[in-house]
Residue, then its C-alpha position, 0 to 999 in steps of 0.5 A: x538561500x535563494x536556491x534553496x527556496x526555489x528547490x524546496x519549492x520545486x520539490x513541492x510543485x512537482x509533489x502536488x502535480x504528481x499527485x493531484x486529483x486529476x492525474x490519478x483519474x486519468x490514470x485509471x486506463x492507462x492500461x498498467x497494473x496499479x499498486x497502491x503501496x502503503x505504509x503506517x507508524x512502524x520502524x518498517x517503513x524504512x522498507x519502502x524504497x526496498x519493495x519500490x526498488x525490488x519492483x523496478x524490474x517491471x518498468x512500462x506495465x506497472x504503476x505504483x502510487x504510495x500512502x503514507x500515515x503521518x506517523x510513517x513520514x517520521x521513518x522517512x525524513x533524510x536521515x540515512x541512504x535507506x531513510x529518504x524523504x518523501x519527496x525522494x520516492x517520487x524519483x524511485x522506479x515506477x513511482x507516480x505519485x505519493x499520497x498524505x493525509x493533507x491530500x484529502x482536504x487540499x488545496x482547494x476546498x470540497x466541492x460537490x460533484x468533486x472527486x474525493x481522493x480515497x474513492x479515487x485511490x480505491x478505483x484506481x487500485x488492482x491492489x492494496x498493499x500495507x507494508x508495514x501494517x502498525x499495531x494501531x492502523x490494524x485495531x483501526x481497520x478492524x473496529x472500522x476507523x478511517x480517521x485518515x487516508x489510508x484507513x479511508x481507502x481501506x474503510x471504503x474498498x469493494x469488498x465483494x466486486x460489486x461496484x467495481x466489478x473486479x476482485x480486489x485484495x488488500x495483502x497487510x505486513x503486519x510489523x511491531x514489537x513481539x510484546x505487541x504481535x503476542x498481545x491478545x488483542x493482536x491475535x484477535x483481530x489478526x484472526x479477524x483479518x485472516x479468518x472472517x475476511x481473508x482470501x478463499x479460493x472455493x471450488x464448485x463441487x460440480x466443476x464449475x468455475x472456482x470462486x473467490x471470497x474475502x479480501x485480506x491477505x495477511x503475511x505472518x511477520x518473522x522472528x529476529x533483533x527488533x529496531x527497539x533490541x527485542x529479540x523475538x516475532x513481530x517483524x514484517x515478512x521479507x521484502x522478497x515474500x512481499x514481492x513475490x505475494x504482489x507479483x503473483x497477484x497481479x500476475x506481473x512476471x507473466x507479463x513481463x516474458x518475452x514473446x517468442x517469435x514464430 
């Protein structure tokens, strides 16, 4: 009973270090790209440690720190080899730290000239990736919610680069029920993401510079036997689509090539 106490609490120490305030501010130059990989209420979740692990082949320039919903932590408790635990990611390739909800608020009280966890996770980030996105956390981010940390970071990104002077997207999987993904409800703010805030590359008729607007990027989900026994759309896009949209975007495999020798 003892040592499994002290492991438990181990688990705990080594969580809260990893993921305190302090370490994420130091990190901010630490000269890698940082991902911020999120995940909300969705059977999906599941694919986490796939997308981590599909990633591990850019080790020593790269960083990846992970959000978790309370409703995603239910997906990831022990229960099978592809269901760890929390804790458990922190032991997966270029995993630095992993963020809840409880990490906003703790473990000392607010106070001011403090740094606040989602401002941070925001100037840390190169980019925001939510694999999955829930029918819920997306009617949250398009009416404006941030009622915990990960639509906290979302509600406060740098849509325009005008304070942290870099372009930044935000790339959704969304994932749920095809029932749910054809509800018009969905399709509307779907095409709020994609249409009024979406990515767009625009190129200057006089040859100049080509500039980039918006800052969602929406991966359509796939067709297939959900989780629930549902045939149909509504499933999150491919853990390789996934990787791919996050290595392009932060140009990893170009960093990763050899250099040649004259």
């Amino acid at each position: 009973m003892l040592q499994s106490v002290e492991s438990e609490h181990d688990n705990h120490y080594t969580s809260s270090q990893s993921s305190s305030i302090e370490s994420l501010v130091a990190a901010r130059n630490d000269g890698k790209k940082h991902l911020l990989l999120a995940a909300s209420g969705s059977v999906a979740t599941i694919k986490i440690p796939v997308i981590v692990q599909a990633l591990a082949k850019h080790t020593g320039v790269f960083s990846i720190r992970i959000v978790l919903t309370e409703s995603a932590t239910h997906f990831l408790a022990g229960q099978s080899p592809e269901q760890p635990t929390v804790s458990d990611l922190l032991h997966l390739p270029n995993v630095d730290a992993v963020y809840r909800d409880h990490d906003e608020w703790g473990p000392q009280p607010w106070r001011r000239g403090a740094s606040i966890l989602h401002i941070e996770l925001r100037r840390w980030a190169d980019m925001l990736v939510v694999a999955p996105l829930s029918a819920n956390t997306l009617a949250k981010v398009v009416n404006g919610m941030s009622d915990n940390l990960l639509t906290s970071v979302i509600r406060a990104w740098d849509t325009d680069a005008s304070i942290d002077l870099k372009k930044k997207i935000i790339l959704v999987a969304p994932a749920m029920n095809s029932a749910m993904w054809r509800n018009p409800i969905t399709a509307k703010q779907i095409r709020m993401l994609s249409d009024d805030w979406g990515v767009k590359e625009n190129v200057s008729v006089t040859g100049g510079p080509r500039s980039i607007t918006g800052w969602f990027q929406v991966l359509t989900p796939i067709s297939k036997t959900l989780a629930c026994g549902d045939t149909g759309d509504g499933a999150m896009a491919s853990v390789e689509s996934i990787c791919e949209a996050i290595e392009r975007t932060l140009d990893l495999n170009t960093q990763n090539e050899p250099q040649q020798v004259e």
